[in-house]
C-alpha positions as CSV (number, residue, x, y, z in Angstrom):
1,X,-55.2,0.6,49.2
2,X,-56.9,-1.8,46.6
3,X,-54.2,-3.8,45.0
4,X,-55.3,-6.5,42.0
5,X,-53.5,-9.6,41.3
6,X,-53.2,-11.1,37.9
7,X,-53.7,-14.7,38.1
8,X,-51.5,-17.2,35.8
9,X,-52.5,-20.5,35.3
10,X,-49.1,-22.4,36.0
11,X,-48.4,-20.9,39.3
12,X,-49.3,-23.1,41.9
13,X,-50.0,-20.0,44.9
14,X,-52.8,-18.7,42.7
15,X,-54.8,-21.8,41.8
16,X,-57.5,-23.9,44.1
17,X,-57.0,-27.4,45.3
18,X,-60.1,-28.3,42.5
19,X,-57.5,-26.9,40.0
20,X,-54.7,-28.1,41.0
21,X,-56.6,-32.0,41.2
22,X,-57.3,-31.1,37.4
23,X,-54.3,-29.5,36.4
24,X,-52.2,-32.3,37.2
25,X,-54.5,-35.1,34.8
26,X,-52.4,-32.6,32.2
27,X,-49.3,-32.2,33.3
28,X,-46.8,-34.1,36.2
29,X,-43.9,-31.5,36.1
30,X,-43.1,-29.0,38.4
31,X,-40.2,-26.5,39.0
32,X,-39.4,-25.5,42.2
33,X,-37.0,-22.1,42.0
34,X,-35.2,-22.1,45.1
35,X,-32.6,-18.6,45.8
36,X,-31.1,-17.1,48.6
37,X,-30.9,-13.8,50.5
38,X,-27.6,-12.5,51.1
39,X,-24.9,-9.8,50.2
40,X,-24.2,-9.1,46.6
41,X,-21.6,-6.1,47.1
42,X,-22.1,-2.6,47.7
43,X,-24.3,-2.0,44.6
44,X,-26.6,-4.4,44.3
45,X,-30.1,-5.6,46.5
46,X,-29.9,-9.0,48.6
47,X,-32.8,-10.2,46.6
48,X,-30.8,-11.1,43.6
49,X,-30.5,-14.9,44.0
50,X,-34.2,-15.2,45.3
51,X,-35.6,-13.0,42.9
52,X,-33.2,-14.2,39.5
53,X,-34.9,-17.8,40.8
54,X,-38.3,-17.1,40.7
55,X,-38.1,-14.6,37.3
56,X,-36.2,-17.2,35.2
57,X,-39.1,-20.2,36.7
58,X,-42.0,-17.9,35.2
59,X,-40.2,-16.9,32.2
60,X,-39.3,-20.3,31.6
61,X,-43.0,-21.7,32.4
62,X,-44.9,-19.2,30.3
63,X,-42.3,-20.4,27.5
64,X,-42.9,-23.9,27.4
65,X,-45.5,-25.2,25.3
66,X,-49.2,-26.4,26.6
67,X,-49.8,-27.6,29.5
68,X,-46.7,-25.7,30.8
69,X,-44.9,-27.2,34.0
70,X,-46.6,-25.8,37.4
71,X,-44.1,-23.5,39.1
72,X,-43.5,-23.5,42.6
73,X,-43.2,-20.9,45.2
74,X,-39.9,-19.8,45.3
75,X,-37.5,-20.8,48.5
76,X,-36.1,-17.4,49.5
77,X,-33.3,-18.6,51.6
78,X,-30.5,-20.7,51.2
79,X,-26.6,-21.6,52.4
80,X,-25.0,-18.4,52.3
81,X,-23.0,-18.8,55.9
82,X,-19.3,-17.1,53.7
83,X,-21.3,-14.3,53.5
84,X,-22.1,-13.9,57.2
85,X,-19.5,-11.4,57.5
86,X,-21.4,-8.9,55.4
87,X,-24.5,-7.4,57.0
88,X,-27.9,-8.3,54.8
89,X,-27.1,-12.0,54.6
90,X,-29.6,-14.7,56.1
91,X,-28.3,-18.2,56.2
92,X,-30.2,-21.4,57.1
93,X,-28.4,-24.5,57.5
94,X,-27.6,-27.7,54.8
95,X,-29.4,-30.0,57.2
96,X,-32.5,-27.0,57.2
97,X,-32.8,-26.7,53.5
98,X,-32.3,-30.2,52.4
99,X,-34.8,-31.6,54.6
100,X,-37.1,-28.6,53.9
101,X,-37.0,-29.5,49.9
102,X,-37.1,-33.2,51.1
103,X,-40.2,-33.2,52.6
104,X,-41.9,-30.5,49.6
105,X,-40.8,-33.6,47.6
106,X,-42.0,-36.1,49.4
107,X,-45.5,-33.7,49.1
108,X,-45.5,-32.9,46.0
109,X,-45.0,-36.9,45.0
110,X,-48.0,-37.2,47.2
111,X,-49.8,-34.8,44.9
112,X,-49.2,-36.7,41.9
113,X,-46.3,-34.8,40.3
114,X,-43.4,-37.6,38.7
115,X,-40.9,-35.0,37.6
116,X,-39.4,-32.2,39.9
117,X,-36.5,-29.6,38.7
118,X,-35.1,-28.1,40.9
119,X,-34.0,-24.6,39.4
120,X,-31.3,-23.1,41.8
121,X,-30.5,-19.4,42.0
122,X,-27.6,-19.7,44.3
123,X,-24.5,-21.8,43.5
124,X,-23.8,-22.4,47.4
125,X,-26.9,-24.3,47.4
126,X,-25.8,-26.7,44.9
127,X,-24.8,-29.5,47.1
128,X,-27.8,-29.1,49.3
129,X,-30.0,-29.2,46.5
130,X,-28.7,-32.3,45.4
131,X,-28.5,-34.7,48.1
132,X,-32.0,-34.1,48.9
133,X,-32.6,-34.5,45.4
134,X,-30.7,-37.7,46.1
135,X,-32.8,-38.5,49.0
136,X,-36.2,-38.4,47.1
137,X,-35.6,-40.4,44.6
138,X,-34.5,-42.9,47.4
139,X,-37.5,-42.4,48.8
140,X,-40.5,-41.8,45.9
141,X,-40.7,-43.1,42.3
142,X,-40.5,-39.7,41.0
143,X,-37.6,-38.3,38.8
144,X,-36.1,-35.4,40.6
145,X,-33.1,-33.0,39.2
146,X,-30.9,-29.7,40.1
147,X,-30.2,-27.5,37.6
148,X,-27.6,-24.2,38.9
149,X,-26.8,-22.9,35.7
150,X,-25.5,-26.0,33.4
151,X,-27.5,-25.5,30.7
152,X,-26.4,-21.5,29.9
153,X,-23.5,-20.9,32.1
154,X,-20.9,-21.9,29.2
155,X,-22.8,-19.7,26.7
156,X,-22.9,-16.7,29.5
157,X,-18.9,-16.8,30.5
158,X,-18.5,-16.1,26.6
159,X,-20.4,-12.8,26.7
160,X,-18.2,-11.4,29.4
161,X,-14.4,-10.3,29.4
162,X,-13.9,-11.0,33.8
163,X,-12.6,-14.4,35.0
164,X,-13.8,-15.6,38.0
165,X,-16.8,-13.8,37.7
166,X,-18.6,-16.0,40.1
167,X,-20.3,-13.1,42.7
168,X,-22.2,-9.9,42.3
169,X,-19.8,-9.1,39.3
170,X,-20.1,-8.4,35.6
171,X,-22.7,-11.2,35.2
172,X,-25.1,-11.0,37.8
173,X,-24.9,-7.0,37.9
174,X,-25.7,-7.0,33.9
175,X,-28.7,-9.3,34.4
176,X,-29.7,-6.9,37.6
177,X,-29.8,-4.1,35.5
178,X,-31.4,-5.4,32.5
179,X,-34.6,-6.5,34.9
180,X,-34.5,-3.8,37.9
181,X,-32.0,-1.1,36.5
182,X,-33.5,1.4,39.7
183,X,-32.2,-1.0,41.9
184,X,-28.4,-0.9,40.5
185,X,-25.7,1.3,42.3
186,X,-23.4,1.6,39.6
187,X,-21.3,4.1,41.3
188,X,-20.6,1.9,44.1
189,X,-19.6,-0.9,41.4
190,X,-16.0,-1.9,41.9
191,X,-13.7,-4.2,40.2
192,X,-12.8,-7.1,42.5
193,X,-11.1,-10.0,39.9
194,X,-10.0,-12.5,41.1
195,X,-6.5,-14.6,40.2
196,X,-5.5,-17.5,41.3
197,X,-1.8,-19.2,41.0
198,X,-3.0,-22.6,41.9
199,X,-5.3,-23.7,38.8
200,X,-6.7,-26.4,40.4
201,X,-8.6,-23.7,42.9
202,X,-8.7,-21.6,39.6
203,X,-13.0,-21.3,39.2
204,X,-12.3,-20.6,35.5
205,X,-10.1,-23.8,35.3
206,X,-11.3,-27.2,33.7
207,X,-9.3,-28.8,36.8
208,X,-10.5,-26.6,39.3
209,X,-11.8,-28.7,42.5
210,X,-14.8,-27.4,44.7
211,X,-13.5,-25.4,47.7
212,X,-15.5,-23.0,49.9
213,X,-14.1,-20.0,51.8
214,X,-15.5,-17.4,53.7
215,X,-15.8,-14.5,51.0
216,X,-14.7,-11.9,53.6
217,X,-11.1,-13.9,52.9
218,X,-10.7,-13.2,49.4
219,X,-12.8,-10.1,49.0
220,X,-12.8,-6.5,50.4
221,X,-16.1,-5.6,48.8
222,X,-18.0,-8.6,48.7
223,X,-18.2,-8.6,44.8
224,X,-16.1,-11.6,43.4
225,X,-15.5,-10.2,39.4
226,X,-15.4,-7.0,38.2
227,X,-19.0,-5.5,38.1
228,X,-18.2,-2.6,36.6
229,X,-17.8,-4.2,33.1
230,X,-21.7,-4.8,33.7
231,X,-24.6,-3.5,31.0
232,X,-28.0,-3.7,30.7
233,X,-27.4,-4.6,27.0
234,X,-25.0,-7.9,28.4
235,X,-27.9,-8.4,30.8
236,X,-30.6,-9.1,27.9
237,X,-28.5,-11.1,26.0
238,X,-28.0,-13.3,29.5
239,X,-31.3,-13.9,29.9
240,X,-32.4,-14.7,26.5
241,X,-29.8,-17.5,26.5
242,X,-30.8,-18.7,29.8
243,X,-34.9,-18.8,29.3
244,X,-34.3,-20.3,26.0
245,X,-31.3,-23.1,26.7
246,X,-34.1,-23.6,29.9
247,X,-36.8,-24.2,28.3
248,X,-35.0,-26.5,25.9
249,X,-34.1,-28.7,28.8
250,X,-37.6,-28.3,30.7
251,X,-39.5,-29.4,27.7
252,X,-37.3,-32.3,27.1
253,X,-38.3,-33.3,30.6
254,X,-41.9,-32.3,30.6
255,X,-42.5,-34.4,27.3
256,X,-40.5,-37.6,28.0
257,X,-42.4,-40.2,29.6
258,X,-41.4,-41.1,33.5
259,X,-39.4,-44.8,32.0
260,X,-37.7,-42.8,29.2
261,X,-36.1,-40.6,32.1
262,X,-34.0,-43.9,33.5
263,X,-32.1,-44.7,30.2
264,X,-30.7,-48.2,30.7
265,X,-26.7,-48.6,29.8
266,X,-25.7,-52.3,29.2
């Protein structure tokens, strides 16, 4: 079967090393959308972090003015090991992924790009992400950052009515069906909201702490919110906020020079 692909000039996978060498005279920014593959409930495809990842990159990318940031191949796989209970889910290691993404960085200074942002499908990945972000900018003169949701995730939680919606529930199930709406099982959607006595482990709480527990613990189904409040229509809204508040931020990256990045505080 003859199959075409539709090349785009930002994506790194499609272009030639000659391109790439003159691409980068134009541009130094690159986003790297890194995901996962793991559970997301009864209803929903394992894909979702990998593939939400990679969508919002090239949305973001074909968004931004000229030259627009070179996007990376997507990392598929992340730290999902609290999902290992529920079959589907393929975990690698923090020590695995951080010195993967290390040593991409450590390549793609080598290659001449100065900013990397790291665009992070999968909030279990967070602290990964970070301290190998940490680690090249120890190691490279290039400004490096992680970004899992900070610049829309306010604006989202005020679209939606669930709290603790953190998992596979009304959020990610709207933006699911708003994208791949064959893919939904909304008759195996269940309501699985969370509460919590103690507000400090309260994810909705301002003085909530980071914890991590296996999600087998605190959830029959998998799904941590209530993903039968989900809607396509929610879903849209979701991901115009989130290409737009991201493009905001990428462009205020991709257009500040490399010395304006490390503002000095006397």
């Amino acid at each position: 079967m003859k199959t075409t692909t539709k090349k785009t000039g930002f994506l790194w996978e499609q272009m030639t090393w000659p391109e790439i060498e003159a691409y980068l005279k134009t541009v130094d920014t690159a986003i790297l959308p890194c995901g996962a593959v793991e559970q997301h409930g009864p209803h929903l495809p394992v894909d979702v972090d990998y593939y939400d990842a990679k969508y919002l990159a090239y949305k973001v990318a074909e968004g931004c003015e000229d030259p627009k940031p070179l996007v990376l191949p997507t990392i598929p796989f992340g730290v999902s090991f609290h999902h290992d209970d529920f079959k589907g889910t393929l975990s690698v290691t923090n020590d695995a992924l951080s010195k993967f993404v290390y040593d991409l960085g450590m390549s793609l200074a080598k290659n001449g790009i100065k900013k990397l942002i790291i665009l992070n499908g999968h909030g279990d990945n967070a602290p990964t992400l970070s301290y190998a972000a940490q680690m090249i900018t120890r190691d490279t003169n290039i400004f490096v950052c992680v970004d899992t949701g900070e610049t829309s995730d306010a604006l989202l939680y005020k679209l939606i009515d669930t709290p603790n919606d953190i998992h596979a529930g009304e959020i990610e199930t709207s933006t699911t069906l708003a994208l791949r709406p064959e893919l939904v099982q909304m008759d195996k959607a269940v309501n699985e909201t969370m509460m919590f006595d103690n507000r400090y482990l309260d994810y909705d709480s301002e003085s909530s702490v980071n914890w991590y527990v296996h999600t087998h613990k605190i959830s029959e189904s998998g799904i941590m919110g209530d993903a039968t409040k989900a809607t396509a229509e929610k879903g849209k809204k979701m991901w115009e906020l989130m290409i737009l508040h991201m493009i905001r931020f990428v462009e205020s990256i991709k257009n500040a020079p490399l010395k304006d990045l490390y503002q000095k505080r006397y």
